[in-house]
C-alpha positions in Angstrom: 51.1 105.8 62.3 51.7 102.3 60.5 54.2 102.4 57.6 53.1 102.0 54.3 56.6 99.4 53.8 54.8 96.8 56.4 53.7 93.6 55.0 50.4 93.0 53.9 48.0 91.3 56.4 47.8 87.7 56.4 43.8 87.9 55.8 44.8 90.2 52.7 47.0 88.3 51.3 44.8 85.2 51.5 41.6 87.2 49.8 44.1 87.9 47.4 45.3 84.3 46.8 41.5 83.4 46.4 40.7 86.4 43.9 42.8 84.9 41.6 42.1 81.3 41.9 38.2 82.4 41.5 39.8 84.0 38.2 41.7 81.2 36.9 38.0 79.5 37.3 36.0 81.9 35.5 37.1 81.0 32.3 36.7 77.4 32.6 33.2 78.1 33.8 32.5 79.4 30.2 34.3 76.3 28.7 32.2 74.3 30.7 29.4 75.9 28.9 30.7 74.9 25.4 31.0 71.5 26.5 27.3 71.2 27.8 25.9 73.2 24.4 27.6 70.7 22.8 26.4 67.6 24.9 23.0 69.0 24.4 23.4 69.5 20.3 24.1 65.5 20.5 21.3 64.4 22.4 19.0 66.9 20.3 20.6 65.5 17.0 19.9 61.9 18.3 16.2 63.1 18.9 15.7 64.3 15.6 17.1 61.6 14.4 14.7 59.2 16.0 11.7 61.6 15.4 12.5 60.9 11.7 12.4 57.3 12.2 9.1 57.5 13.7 7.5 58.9 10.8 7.4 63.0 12.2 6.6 65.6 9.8 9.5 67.4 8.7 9.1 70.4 10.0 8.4 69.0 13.3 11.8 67.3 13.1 13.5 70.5 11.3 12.4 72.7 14.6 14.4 69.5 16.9 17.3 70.1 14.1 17.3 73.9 14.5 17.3 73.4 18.2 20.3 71.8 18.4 22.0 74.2 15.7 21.0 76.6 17.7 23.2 75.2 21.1 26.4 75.0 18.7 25.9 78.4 17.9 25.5 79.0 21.7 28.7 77.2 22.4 30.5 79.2 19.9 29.6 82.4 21.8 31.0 80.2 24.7 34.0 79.6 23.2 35.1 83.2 22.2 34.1 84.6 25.8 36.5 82.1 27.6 39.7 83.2 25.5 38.6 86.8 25.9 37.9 86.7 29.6 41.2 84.6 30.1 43.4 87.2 28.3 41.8 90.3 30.1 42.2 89.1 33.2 45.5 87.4 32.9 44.1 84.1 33.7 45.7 81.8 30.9 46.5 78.7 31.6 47.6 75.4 30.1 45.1 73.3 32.0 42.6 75.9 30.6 43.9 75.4 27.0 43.7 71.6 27.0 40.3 71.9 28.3 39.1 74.3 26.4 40.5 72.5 23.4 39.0 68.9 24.2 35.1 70.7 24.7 35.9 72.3 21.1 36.4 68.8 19.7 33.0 67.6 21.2 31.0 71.2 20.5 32.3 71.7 17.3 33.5 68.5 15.7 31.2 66.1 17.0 28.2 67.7 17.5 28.1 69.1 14.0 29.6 65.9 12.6 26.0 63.9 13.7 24.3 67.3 12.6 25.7 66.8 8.8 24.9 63.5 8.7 21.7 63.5 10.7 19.9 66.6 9.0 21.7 66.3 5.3 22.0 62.6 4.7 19.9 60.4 6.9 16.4 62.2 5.5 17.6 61.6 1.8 18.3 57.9 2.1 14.9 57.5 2.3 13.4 58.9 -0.6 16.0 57.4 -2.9 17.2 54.4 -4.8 18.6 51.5 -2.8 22.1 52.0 -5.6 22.1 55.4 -4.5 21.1 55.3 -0.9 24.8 52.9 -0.6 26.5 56.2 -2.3 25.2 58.6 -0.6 25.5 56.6 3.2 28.9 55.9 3.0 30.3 59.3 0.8 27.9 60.7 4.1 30.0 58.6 6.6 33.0 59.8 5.1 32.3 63.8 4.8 30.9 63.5 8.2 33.9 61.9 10.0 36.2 64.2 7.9 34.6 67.0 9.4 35.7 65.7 12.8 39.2 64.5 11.9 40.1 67.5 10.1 38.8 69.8 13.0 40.6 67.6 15.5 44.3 68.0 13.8 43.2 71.8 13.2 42.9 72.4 17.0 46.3 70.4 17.5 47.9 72.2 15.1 46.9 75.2 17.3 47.9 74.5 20.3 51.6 73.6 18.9 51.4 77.3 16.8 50.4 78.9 20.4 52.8 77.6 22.3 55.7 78.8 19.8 56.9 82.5 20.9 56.8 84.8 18.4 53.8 83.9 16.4 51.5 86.5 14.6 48.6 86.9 16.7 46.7 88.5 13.9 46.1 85.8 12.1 44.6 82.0 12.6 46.3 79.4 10.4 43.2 77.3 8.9 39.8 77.9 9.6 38.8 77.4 12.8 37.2 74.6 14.1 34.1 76.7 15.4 33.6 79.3 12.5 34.1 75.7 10.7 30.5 74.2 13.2 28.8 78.0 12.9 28.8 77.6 8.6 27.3 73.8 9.5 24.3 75.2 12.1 24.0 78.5 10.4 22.4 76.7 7.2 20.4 74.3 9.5 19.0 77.1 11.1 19.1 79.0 7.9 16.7 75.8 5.7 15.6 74.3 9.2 13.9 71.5 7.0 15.7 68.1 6.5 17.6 67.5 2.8 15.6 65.3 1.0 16.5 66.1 -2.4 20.0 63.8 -3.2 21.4 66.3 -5.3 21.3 68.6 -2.6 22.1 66.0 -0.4 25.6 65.9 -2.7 25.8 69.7 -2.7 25.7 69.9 1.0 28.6 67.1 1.3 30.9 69.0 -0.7 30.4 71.8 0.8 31.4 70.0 4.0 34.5 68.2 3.0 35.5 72.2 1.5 35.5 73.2 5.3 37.6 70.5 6.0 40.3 70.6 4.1 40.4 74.5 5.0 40.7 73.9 8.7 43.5 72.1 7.8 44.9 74.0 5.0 47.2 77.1 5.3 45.2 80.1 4.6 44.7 82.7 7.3 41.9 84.4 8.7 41.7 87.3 11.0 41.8 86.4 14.6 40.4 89.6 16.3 42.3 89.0 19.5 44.4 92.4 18.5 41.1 94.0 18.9 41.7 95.9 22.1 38.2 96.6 23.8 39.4 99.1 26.6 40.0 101.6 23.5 38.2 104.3 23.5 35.7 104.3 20.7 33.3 106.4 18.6 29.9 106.4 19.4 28.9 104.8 15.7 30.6 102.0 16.5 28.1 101.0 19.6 25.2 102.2 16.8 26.6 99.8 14.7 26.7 96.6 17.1 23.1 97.5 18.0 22.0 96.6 14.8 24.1 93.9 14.4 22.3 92.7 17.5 19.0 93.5 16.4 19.4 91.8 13.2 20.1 88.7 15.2 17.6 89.2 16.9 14.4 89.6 14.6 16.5 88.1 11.3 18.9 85.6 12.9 18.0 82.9 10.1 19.6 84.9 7.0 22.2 87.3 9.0 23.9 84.4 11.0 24.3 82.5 7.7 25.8 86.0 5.8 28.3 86.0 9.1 29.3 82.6 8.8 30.3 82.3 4.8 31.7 85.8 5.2 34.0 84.6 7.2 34.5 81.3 5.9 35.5 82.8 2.3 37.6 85.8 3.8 40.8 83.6 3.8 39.8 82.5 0.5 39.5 86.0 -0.9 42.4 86.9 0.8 44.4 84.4 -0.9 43.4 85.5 -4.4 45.9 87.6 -5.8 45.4 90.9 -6.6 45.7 92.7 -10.4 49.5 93.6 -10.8 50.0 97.5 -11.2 51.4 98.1 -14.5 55.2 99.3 -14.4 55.7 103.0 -15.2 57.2 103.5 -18.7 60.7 103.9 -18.9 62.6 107.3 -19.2 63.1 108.7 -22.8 66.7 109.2 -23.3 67.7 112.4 -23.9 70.2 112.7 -27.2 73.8 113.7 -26.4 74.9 117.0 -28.0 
């Protein structure tokens, strides 16, 4: 009878070896998937873009728009599967941070980037006064590359925070970068229809240089990475995800969008302070004899 104390065969150790290799490449096969729904979201922009040009209706060129909101919100599904699959498998790695880091600029700061510019500014140029199409090209120029800047330094300033021990795991500092790209494609997908109206148009920049300057601002949102999966949970919880996923499904146009400024405004609402409780009243003294 062979001892259990022998050594491992060499074949066993070698499928082993391989095992986890093929698991250190697992999650970089999902950020590979970001990076190419990203890729695509470019090319699609670029297309709608040209469609416009061309003298397309606009809701022809809206459905090209919507297409390519549609692969950033793909990639953000991406994007949260590669850090979970890395952490359950204890396959984290700093090649597999720096990568997964340089697809989230392209998927979520340039892709949207074009996207704001493409589908909020470009199709309102058109229709307005040569004084204001200047304004609202270059303030669009400006909110546009903001978006990308700010969303850049956000995901440095990550991966400094990450690699500090003892950092609260609960919490993201600054929005991130792709709940930042899922508020942009949620209201493309949401309106679908090119801005054509400049004040609107102005609206809709504001609203993007507000996510930028909370990617790169101090208030915390929840991460959800302390959200342990291999707990045991109550059966209304898996009733509950089935009609979040339905609701997708059949209404994805106005539940994405109520996901997307949810969480977008949570840090905000977070950060306003709540009423003070008034101080109990003081004890009456009691007279002395």
């Amino acid at each position: 009878m062979e001892s259990a104390d022998q050594p491992q065969p060499k074949n066993l150790a070698d499928s082993n070896h391989r095992l986890r290799r093929g698991l250190y490449l697992l999650p970089s096969l999902f950020t590979v998937g970001t990076l190419v729904c990203g890729y695509y979201a470019i090319l699609t922009t670029l297309r709608g873009t040209q469609m416009m040009a061309a003298g397309a209706s606009p809701s022809f060129a809206g459905s090209i728009f919507d297409n390519a909101s549609m692969a950033i919100g793909l990639a953000i599904l991406f994007d949260g599967l590669d850090g979970r699959i890395a952490r359950l498998t204890n396959a984290a790695s700093n090649f597999g941070r720096e990568f997964d880091s340089l697809a989230d600029v392209i998927a979520f700061g340039v892709a949207p980037g074009l996207l704001i510019y493409a589908w909020g500014v470009r199709s309102a140029i058109g229709v307005s006064g040569a004084e204001l199409t200047q304004h609202l090209r270059a303030i669009g120029w400006i909110a546009s590359f903001a978006f990308l800047i700010c969303g850049a330094a956000r995901l440095a300033r990550f991966n400094i925070d990450t690699s500090k021990p003892g950092g609260d795991r609960r919490f993201f500092v600054g929005l991130p970068i792709p709940a930042a790209a899922g508020v942009i494609a949620a209201v493309v997908h949401w309106q679908k229809t090119p801005l054509t109206d400049w004040p609107i148009t102005v609206i809709w920049l504001a609203a993007t240089l507000a996510l930028a300057f909370l990617m790169v601002s101090r208030v915390r949102y929840y991460t959800f990475k302390t959200l342990d999966l291999r707990r045991r949970r109550p059966y209304v919880t898996v009733i509950v995800i089935g009609l979040i996923v339905w609701l997708i499904v059949f209404y994805s146009e106005p539940v994405l969008l109520i996901i997307a400024l949810t969480y977008a405004l949570s840090g905000i609402v977070q950060r306003i302070p709540s009423k003070p409780r008034p101080s109990p009243p003081a004890p009456k003294e009691v007279p002395v004899q």
